[in-house]
N, C-alpha and C positions, 0 to 999 in steps of 0.2 A: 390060470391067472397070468395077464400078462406085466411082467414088472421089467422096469427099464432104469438103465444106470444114466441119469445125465451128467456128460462133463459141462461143469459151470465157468466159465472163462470171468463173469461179474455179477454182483446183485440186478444190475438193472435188467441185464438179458436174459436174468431167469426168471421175470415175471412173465412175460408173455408166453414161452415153450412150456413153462411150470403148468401152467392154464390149461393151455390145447393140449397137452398129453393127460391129465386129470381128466379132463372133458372125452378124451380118444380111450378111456376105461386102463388109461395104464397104473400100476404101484410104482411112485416114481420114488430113488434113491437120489442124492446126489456125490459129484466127486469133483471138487476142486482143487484139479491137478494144474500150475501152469509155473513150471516152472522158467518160463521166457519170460516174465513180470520184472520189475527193473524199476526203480531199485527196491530194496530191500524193506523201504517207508511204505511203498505203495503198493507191495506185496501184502503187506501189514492193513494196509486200508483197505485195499477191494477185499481179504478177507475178510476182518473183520464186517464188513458191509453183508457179506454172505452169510456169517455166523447169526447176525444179529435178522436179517428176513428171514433166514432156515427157520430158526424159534419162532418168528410169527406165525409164520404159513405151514410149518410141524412138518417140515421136512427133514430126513437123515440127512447127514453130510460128511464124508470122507474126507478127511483132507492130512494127504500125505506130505511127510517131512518135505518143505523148504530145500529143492537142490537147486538152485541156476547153473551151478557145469554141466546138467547134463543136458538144458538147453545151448549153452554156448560149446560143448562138443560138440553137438549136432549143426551147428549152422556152420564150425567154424569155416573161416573163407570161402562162405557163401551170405553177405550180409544184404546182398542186394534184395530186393523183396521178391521179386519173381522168383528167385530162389529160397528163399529162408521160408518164408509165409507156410508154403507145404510142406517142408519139414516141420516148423513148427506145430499145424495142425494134425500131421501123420503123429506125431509122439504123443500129442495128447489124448487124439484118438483111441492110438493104440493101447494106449496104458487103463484108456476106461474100459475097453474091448476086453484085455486082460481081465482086469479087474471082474466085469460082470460075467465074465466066459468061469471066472474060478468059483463065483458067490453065486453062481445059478438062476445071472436074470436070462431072461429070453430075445431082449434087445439093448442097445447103448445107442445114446445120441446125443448130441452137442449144445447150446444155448447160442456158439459160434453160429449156426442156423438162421439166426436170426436179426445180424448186422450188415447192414447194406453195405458195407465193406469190406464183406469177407466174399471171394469168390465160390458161392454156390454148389457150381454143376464141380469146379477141383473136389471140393469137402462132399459132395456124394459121391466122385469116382472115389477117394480116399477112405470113406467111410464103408461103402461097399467091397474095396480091396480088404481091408480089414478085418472086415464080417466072415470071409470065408477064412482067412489064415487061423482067427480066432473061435471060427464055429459058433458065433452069436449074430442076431439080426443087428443091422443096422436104420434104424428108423428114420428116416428122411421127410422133411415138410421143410415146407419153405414160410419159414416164420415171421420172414420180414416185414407183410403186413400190419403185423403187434409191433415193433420196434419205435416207433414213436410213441404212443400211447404209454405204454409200457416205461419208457426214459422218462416221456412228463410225471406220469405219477410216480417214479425214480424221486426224481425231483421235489415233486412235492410233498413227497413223505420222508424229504430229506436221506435220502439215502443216498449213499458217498459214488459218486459219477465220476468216473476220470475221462481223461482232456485226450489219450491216445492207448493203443490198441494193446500194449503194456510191453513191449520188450524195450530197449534203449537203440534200437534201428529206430522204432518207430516215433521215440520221445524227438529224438533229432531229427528228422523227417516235418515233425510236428511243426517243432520251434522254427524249422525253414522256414515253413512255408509263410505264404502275405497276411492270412486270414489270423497271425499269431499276434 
């Protein structure tokens, strides 16, 4: 049987990976680890947004104690994005990697997969570095094509969306920019 741990970075991005790995014959888990989410209310929202579709869709869900220092250890004085961004996703990776290498799935994979914002080919060198330190697969698909679909029906089934990618580099990043 093949079962796979997914790290869930939001509700929205785990409707469409949720799908394709069901449909790919996997037993999917999940594990919403991020601790780079910022602040503390919206850490509070995108869970709760995930606790509340996990019950719909009778998905498991881990979700370990609330740390942001050991995000901001890791980035520190590296806040620029080219820098942080892979840190960020290396910790989160690695903590699902962990996790399913110790609970005996056979692979671990991202929902991160799936936003046209997130750098791709980094998150499968990253995931792939991973796979072997941790001795579990890392399952790779390029999920982007659900990502719209997936946020409208987000949307329209009222499920809690947020406006930036959740650390406080990226909320002020956000609010720079023209389009705010």
């Amino acid at each position: 049987m093949k079962k796979i741990l997914l790290h869930i970075c939001c509700a929205p991005c785990l409707i469409h990976p949720l799908e394709r790995l069901k449909e790919e014959g996997f037993e999917v888990e999940g594990l919403f680890y991020n601790p780079n989410i910022h602040p503390l209310a919206e850490y509070r929202n995108r869970r709760q947004a995930v606790e509340d579709y996990s019950k719909k869709v009778e998905l498991e869900v881990v979700y370990p104690d609330y740390q942001p220092q050991e995000y901001f250890r890791a980035v520190n004085m590296m806040e620029e994005k080219i820098e942080r961004c892979p840190i960020c996703w290396y910790q989160r990776l690695k903590m699902t990697a962990q996790l399913a290498s110790e609970r005996g799935f056979t692979h671990f994979s991202s929902t991160l997969l799936v936003s046209p914002f997130q750098d791709q080919e980094l998150l499968k060198k990253i995931g792939g570095d991973i796979a072997k330190e941790e001795n579990v697969d890392f399952y790779y698909e390029d999920f982007r094509p659900g990502f719209k679909k997936a946020h409208e029906q987000a949307r329209a089934d009222g499920i809690y969306c947020q406006r930036y990618c959740g650390c406080i580099y990226s909320e002020i990043e956000r609010c720079k920019s023209p389009k705010h």
